[in-house]
C-alpha positions as a Markdown table, in Angstrom:
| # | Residue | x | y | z |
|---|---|---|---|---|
| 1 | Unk | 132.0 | -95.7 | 45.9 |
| 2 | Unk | 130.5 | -99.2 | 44.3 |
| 3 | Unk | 127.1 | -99.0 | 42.8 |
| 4 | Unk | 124.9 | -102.2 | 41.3 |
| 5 | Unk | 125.4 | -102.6 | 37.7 |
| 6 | Unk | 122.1 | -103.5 | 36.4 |
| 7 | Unk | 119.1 | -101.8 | 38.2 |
| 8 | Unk | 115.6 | -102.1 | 37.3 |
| 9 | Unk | 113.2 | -99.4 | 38.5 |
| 10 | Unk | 109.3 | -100.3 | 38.6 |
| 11 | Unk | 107.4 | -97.7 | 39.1 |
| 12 | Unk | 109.4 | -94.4 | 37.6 |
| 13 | Unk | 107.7 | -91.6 | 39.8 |
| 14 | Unk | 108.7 | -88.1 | 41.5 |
| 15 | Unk | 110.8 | -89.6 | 43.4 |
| 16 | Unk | 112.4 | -92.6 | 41.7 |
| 17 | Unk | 113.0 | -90.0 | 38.9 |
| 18 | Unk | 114.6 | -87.7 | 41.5 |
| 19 | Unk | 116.7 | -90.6 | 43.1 |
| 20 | Unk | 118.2 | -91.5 | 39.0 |
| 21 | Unk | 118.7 | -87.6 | 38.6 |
| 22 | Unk | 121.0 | -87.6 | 41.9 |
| 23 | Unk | 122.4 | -91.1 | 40.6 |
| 24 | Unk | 123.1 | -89.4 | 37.8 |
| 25 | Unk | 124.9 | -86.1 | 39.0 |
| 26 | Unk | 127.1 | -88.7 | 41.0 |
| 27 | Unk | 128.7 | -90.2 | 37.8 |
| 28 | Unk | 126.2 | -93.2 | 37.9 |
| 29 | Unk | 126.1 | -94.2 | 33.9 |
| 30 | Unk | 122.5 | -93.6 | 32.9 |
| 31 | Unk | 122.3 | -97.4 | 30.7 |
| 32 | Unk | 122.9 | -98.8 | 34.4 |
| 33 | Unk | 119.2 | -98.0 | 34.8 |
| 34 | Unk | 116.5 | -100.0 | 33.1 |
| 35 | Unk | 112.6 | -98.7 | 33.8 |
| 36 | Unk | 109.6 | -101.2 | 33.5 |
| 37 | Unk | 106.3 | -99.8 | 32.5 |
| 38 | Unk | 103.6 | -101.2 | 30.5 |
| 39 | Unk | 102.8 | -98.5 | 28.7 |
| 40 | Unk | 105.1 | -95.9 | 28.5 |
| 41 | Unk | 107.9 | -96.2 | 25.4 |
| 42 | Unk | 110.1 | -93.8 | 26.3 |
| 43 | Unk | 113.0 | -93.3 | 28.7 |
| 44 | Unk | 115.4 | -90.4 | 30.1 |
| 45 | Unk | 118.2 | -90.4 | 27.4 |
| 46 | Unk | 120.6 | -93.4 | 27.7 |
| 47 | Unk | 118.1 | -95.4 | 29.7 |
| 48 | Unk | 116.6 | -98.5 | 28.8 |
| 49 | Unk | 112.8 | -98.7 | 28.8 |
| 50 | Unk | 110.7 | -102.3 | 29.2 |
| 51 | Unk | 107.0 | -103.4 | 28.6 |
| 52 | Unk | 106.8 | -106.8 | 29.8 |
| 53 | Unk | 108.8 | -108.6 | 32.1 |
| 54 | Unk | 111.9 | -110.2 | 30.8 |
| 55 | Unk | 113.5 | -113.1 | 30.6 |
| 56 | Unk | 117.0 | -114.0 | 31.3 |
| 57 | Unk | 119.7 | -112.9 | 33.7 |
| 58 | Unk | 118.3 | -111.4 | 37.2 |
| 59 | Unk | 119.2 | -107.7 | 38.0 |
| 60 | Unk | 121.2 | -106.8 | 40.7 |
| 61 | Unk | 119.2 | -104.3 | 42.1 |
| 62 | Unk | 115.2 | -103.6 | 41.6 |
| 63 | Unk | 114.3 | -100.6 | 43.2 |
| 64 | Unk | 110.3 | -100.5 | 43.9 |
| 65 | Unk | 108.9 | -97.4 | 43.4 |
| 66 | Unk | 105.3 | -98.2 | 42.7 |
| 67 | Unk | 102.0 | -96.6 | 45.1 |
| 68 | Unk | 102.0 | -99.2 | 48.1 |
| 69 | Unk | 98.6 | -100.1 | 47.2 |
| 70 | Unk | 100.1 | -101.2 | 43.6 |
| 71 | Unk | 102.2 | -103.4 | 45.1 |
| 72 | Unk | 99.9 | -106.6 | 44.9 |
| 73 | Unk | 99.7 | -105.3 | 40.9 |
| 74 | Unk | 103.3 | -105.8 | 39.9 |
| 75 | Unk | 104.7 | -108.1 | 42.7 |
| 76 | Unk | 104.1 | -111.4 | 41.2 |
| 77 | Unk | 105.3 | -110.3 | 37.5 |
| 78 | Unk | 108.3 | -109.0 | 39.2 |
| 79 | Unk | 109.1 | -112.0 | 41.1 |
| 80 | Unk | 110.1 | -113.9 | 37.9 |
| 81 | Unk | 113.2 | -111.8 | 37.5 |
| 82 | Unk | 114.5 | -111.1 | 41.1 |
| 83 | Unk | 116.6 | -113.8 | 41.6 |
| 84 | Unk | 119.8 | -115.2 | 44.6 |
| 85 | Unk | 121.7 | -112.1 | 43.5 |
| 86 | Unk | 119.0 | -109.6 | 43.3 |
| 87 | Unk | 118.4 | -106.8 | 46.2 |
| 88 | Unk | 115.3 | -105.2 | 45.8 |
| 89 | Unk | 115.2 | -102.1 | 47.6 |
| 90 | Unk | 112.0 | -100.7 | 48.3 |
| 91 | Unk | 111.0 | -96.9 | 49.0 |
| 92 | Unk | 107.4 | -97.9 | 49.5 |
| 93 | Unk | 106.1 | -96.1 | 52.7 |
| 94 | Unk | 104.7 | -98.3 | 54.9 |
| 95 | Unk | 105.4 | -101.5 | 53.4 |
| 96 | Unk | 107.7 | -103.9 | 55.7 |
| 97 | Unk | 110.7 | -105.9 | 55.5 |
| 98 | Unk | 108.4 | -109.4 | 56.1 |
| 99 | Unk | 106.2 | -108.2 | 53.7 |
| 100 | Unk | 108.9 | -107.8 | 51.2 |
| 101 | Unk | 110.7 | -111.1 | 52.2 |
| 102 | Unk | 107.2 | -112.7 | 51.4 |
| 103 | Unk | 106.7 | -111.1 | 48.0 |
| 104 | Unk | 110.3 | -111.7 | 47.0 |
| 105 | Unk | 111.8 | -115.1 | 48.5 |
| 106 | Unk | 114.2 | -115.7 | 46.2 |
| 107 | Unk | 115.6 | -112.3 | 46.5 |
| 108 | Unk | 119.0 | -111.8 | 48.1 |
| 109 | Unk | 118.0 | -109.6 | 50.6 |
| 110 | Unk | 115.2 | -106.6 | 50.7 |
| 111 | Unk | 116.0 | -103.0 | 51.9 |
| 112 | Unk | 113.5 | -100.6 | 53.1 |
| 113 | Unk | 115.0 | -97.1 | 52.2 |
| 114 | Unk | 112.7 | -93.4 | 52.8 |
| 115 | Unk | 114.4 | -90.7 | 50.6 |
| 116 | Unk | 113.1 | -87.1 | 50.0 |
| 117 | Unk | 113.1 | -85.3 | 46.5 |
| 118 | Unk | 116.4 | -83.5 | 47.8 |
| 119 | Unk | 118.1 | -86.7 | 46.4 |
| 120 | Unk | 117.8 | -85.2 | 43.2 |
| 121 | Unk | 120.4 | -82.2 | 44.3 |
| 122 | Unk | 122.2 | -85.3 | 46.3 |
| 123 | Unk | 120.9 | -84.1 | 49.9 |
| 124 | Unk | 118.8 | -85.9 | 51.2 |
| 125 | Unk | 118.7 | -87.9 | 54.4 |
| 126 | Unk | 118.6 | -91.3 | 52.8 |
| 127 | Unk | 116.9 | -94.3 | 56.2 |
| 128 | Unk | 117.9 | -97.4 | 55.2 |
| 129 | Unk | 117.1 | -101.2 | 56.8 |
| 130 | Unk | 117.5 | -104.4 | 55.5 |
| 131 | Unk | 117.3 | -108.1 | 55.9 |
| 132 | Unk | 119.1 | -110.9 | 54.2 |
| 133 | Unk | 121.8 | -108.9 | 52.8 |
| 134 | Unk | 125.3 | -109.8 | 52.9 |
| 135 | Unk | 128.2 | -107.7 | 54.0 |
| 136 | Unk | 129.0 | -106.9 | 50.4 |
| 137 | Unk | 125.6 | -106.0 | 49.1 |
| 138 | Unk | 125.0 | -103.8 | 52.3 |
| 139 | Unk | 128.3 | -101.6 | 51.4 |
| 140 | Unk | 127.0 | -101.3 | 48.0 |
| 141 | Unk | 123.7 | -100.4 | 49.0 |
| 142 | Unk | 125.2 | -97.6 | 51.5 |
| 143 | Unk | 127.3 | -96.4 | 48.8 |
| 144 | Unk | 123.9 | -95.5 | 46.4 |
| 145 | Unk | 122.7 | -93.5 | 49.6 |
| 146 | Unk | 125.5 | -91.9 | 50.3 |
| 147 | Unk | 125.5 | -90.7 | 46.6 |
| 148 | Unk | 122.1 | -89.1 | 47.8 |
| 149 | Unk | 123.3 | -87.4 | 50.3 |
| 150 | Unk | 123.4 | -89.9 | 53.5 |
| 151 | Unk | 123.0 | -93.0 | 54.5 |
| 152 | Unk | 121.3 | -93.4 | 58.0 |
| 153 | Unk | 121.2 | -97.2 | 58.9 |
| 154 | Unk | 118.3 | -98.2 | 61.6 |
| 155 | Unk | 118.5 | -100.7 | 63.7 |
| 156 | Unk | 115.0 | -101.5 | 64.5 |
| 157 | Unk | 112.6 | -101.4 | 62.2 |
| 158 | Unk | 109.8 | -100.1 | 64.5 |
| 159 | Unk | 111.8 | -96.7 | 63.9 |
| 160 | Unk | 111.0 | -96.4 | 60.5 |
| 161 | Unk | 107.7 | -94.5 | 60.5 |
| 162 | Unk | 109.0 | -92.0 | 62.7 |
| 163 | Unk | 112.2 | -91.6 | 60.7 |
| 164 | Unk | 109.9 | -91.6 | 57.6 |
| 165 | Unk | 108.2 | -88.4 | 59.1 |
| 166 | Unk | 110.8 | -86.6 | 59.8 |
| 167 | Unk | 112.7 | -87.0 | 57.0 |
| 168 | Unk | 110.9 | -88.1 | 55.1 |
| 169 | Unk | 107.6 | -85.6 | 55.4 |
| 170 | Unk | 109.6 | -83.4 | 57.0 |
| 171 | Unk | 110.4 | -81.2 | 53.6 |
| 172 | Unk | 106.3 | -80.8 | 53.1 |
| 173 | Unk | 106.5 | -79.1 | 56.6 |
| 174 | Unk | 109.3 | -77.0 | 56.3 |
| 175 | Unk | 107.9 | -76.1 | 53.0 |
| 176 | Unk | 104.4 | -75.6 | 55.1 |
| 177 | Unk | 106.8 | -73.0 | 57.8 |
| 178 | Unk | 108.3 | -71.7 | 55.1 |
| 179 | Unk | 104.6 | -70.5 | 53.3 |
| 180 | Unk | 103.7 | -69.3 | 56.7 |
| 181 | Unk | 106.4 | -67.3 | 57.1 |
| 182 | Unk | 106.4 | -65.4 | 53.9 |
| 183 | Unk | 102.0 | -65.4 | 54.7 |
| 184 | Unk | 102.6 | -63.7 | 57.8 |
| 185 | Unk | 105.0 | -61.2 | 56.1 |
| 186 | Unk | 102.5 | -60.5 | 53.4 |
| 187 | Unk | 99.6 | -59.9 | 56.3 |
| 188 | Unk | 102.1 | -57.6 | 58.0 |
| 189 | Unk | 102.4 | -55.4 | 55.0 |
| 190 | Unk | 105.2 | -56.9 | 52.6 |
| 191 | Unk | 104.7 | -57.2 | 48.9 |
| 192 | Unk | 103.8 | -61.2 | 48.8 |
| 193 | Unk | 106.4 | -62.5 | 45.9 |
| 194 | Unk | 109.1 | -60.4 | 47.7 |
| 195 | Unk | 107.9 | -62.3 | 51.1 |
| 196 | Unk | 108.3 | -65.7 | 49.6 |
| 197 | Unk | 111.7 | -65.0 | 48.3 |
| 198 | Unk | 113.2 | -63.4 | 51.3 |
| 199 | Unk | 111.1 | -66.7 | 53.0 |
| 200 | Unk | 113.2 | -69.4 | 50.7 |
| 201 | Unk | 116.6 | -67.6 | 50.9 |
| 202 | Unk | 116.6 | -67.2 | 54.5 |
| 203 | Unk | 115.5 | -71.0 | 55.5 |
| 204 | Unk | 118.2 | -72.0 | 52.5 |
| 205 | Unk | 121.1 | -69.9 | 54.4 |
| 206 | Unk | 119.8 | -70.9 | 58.1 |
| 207 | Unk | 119.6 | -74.7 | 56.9 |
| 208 | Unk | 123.4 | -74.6 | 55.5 |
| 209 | Unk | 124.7 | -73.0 | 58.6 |
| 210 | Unk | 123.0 | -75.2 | 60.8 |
| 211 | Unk | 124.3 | -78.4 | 58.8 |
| 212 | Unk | 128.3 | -76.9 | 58.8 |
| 213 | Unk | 128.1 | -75.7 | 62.3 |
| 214 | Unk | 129.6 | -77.3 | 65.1 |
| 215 | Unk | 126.5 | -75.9 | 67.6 |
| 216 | Unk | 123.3 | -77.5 | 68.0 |
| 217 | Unk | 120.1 | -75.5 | 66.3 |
| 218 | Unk | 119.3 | -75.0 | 69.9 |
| 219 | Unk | 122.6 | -72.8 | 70.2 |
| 220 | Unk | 122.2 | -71.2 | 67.4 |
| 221 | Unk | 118.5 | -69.7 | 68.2 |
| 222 | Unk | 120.5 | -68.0 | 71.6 |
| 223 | Unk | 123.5 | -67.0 | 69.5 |
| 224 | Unk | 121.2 | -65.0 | 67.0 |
| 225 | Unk | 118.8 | -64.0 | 69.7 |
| 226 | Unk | 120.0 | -60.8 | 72.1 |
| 227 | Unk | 118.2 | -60.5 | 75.4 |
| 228 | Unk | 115.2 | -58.3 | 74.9 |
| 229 | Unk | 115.9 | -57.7 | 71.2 |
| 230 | Unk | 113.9 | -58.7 | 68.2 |
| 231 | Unk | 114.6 | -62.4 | 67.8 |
| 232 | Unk | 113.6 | -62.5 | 71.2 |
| 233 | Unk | 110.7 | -61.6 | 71.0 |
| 234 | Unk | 109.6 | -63.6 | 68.2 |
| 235 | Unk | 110.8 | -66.4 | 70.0 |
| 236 | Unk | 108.8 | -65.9 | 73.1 |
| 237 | Unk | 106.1 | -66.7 | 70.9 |
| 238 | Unk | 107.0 | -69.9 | 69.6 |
| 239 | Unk | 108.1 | -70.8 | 73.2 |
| 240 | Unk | 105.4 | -70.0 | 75.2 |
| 241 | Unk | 104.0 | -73.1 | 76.5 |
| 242 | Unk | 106.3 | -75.0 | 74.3 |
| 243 | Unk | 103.7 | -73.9 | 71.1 |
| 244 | Unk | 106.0 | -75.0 | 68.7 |
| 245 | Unk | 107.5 | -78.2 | 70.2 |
| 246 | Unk | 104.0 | -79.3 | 71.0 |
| 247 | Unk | 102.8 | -78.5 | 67.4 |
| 248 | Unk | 105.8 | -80.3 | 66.0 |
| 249 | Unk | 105.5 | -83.6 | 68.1 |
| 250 | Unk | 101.7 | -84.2 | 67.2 |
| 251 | Unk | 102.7 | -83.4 | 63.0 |
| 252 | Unk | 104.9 | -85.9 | 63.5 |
| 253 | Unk | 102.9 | -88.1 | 65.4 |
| 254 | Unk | 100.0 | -87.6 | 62.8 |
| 255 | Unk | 102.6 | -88.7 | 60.0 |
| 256 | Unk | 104.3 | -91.6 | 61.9 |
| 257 | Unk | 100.6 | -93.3 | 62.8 |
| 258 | Unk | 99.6 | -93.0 | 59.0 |
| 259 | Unk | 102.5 | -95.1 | 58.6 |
| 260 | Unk | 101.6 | -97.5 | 61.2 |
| 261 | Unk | 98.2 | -97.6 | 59.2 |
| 262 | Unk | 99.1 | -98.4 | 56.0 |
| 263 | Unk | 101.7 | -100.9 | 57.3 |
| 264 | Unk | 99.0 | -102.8 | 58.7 |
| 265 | Unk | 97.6 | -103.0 | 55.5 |
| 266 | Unk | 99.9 | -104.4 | 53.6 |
| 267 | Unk | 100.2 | -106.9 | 56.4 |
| 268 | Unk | 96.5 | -108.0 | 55.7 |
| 269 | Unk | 97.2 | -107.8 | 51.4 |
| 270 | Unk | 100.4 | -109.7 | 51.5 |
């Protein structure tokens, strides 16, 4: 695997910190990374930290980890040092690939990429779609991903907001099933600590199965499910009148049209 050389992260947050901590694991040296802040003065160990905006060479990468409403703050500052051989990738939800083109026009190409915090244990589903890059800056880019966990090109960007709430949101709902469950236990009668922990090591055993298996999640619900027997019947109950499915499609469609939203908005800023 390739990885940039000289990547400068503006805006060091959950999950930019998350994404370096994955980078990290994969054998990424830690004085690749420099972070821009204009206050903080110091860095992870072996990481270089900057105030102001420098002068001098371009990086090769930036990666944009800033609020999306913070764009407008940082963008012209960070213009100055994104240069021909620069890709700035940005993991900004909402914020499209025109917008970024506009903001950054010297830039060698932009990248829209939605991680989740399992980058930091180098599993997450990493989207991924760009414009402007070149052959050789699009392997290099796949290759960061992949170090991740994966890297799932799009081919149209009108994809992204869904993609971005499913994998994207997707671990604050699983998280969300995964408090009901050990809830509902607790209401039934179990101790609620030992709920949660039976809860987490269950999804974290059913999760690993379902990514090594060669069935579908759907098979696997009828393979652990006997006719008549317990699983059954618990699944009646998700089933009936497709509860969950139904459930499931409007959380995503909530998450997806948030997107829309605040892509529309960034439209009108930039």
């Amino acid at each position: 695997m390739t990885h940039f050389q000289n990547i400068l992260i503006v805006g060091f947050g959950n999950m930019a910190g998350a994404m370096v901590e994955g980078w990290l694991a994969a054998g990424v040296p830690a004085a690749t990374f420099t972070i821009y802040h204009p206050t903080r003065t110091e860095a992870p160990a072996g990481m270089a930290i900057i105030n102001d905006w420098p002068d001098g060479e371009p990086f090769d990468a930036v990666i944009v980890g800033v609020k999306p409403q913070k764009l407008g703050d940082v963008a012209d500052g960070l213009e100055r040092v994104v240069g021909p051989g620069t890709v700035v990738i940005s993991i900004l939800a909402g914020v499209e690939l025109d917008s970024l083109a506009r903001r950054f026009p010297r830039a060698g190409g932009v990248v829209r990429l939605m991680p989740n915090l399992a980058v930091a244990l180098r599993k997450s589903p990493n989207a991924l779609i760009a414009q402007g890059l070149d052959d050789a800056a699009r392997q290099t880019v796949t290759d960061m991903a992949a170090m991740l966990g994966s890297a799932e090109w799009l081919t149209e960007e009108a994809q992204f907001d869904l993609v971005t709430a499913l994998a994207g949101s997707g671990p604050g709902f699983v998280y969300r099933f995964i408090d009901a469950l050990a809830a509902g236990a607790t209401r039934l009668g179990l101790e609620h600590e030992q709920a949660q922990r039976l809860a987490v090591q269950m999804v974290e055993g059913a999760a690993a199965l379902a990514a090594q298996s060669p069935d579908s999640p759907a098979d696997l619900a009828r393979r652990v499910a006997s006719p008549g027997g317990m699983t059954q019947k618990g699944l009646d109950v998700l089933d009936e009148d497709d509860a969950l499915a139904r459930l499931l499609t409007e959380t995503l469609r909530a998450a997806r049209d948030r997107g829309r939203e605040m892509a529309a908005a960034a439209r009108d800023e930039g």
